[in-house]
VOGU-3710 file (C-alpha; in Angstrom, 3 decimals, decimal comma):
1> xxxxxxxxxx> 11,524/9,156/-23,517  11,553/7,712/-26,779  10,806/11,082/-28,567  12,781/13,475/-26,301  16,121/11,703/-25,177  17,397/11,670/-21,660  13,323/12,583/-19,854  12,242/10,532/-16,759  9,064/9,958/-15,055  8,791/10,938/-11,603
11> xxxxxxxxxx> 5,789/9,532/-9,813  4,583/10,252/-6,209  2,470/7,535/-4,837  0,266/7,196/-2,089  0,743/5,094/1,285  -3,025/4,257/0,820  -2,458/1,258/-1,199  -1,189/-2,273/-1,093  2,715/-3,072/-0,319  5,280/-5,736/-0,204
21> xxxxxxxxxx> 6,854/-5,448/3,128  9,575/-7,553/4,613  8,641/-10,352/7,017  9,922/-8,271/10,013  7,679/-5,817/8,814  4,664/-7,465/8,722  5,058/-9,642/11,641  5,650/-5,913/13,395  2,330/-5,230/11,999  0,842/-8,265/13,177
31> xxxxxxxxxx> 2,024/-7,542/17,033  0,959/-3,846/16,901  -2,618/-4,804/15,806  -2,817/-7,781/18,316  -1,982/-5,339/20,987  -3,826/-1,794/20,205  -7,055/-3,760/18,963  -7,442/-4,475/22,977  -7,809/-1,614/23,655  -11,380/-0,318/25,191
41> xxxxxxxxxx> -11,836/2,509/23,171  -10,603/0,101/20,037  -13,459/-2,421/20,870  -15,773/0,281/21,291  -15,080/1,751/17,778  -15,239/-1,886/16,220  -18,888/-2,918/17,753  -19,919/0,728/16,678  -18,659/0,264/13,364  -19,724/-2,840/13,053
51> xxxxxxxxxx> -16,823/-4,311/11,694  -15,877/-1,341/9,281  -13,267/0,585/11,553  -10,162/-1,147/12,568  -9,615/-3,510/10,475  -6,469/-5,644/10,295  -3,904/-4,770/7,204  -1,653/-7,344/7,396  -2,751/-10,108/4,682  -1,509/-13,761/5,038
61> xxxxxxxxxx> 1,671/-14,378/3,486  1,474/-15,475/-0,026  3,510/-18,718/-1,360  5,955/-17,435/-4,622  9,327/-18,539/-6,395  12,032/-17,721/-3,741  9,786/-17,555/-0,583  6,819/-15,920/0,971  5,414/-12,914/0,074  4,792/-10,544/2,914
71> xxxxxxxxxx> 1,677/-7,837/2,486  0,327/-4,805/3,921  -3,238/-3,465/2,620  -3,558/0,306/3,064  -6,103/0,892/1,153  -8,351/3,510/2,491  -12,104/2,841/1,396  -13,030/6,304/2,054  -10,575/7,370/-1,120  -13,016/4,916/-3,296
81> xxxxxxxxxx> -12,355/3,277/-6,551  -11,163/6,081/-8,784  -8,626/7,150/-6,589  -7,245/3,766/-5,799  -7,358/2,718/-9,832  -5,289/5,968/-10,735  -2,517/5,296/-8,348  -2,584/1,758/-10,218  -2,167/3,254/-13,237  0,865/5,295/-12,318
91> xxxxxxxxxx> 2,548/2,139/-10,889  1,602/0,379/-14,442  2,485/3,302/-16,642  5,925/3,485/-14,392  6,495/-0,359/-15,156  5,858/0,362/-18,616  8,266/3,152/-19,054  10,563/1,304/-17,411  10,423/-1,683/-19,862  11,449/0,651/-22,797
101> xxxxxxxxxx> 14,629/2,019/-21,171  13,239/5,317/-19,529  14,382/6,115/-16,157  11,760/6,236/-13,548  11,629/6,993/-9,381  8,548/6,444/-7,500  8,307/7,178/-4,468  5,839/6,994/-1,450  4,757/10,347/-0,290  3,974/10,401/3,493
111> xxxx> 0,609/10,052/5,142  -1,689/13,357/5,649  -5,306/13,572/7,124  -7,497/15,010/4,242
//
């Protein structure tokens, strides 16, 4: 924006990545996991998986100025690295852009099987 007045960036993220989430939020998350992870077919998966299917995405609250910081780790490992580091980089080069006046909107593009 600082060579053609009036541009903004327009990012489309992914929900396959980490989010702050408000406590109602992840304490939904919490309740959902509790409860579906009971499920036979859910502990089957698990011990078949060993460990690598099912796995819980709420994270424990982190301490900050102003409260608690409430998490939820989407991150699919199936995407790998690359894909998770060039999201990152949109939400940094957003952040930048945003720091020098430039108007930006990112939003989170719903979930598809790929």
């Amino acid at each position: 924006s600082e060579k053609r007045k009036g541009t903004s960036l327009v990012y489309l993220c992914t929900p396959t990545d980490l989010h702050l989430v408000p406590k109602e939020a992840h304490d939904a998350a919490e309740r959902e996991y509790k409860d579906y992870s009971k499920r036979l077919y859910c502990i089957v998966m698990n011990l078949l998986s060993r460990g690598k299917c099912l796995r819980k995405n709420a994270r424990k609250p982190v301490p900050g100025e102003g409260g608690d910081y409430y998490m939820i780790n989407g991150v699919s490992v199936a995407q790998g690295p690359n894909y998770i580091l060039a999201k990152r980089l949109q939400h940094w080069r957003a952040i930048v852009a945003r720091s020098k006046g430039c108007h930006v909107s990112s939003h989170i593009a719903p979930a598809t099987s790929t």
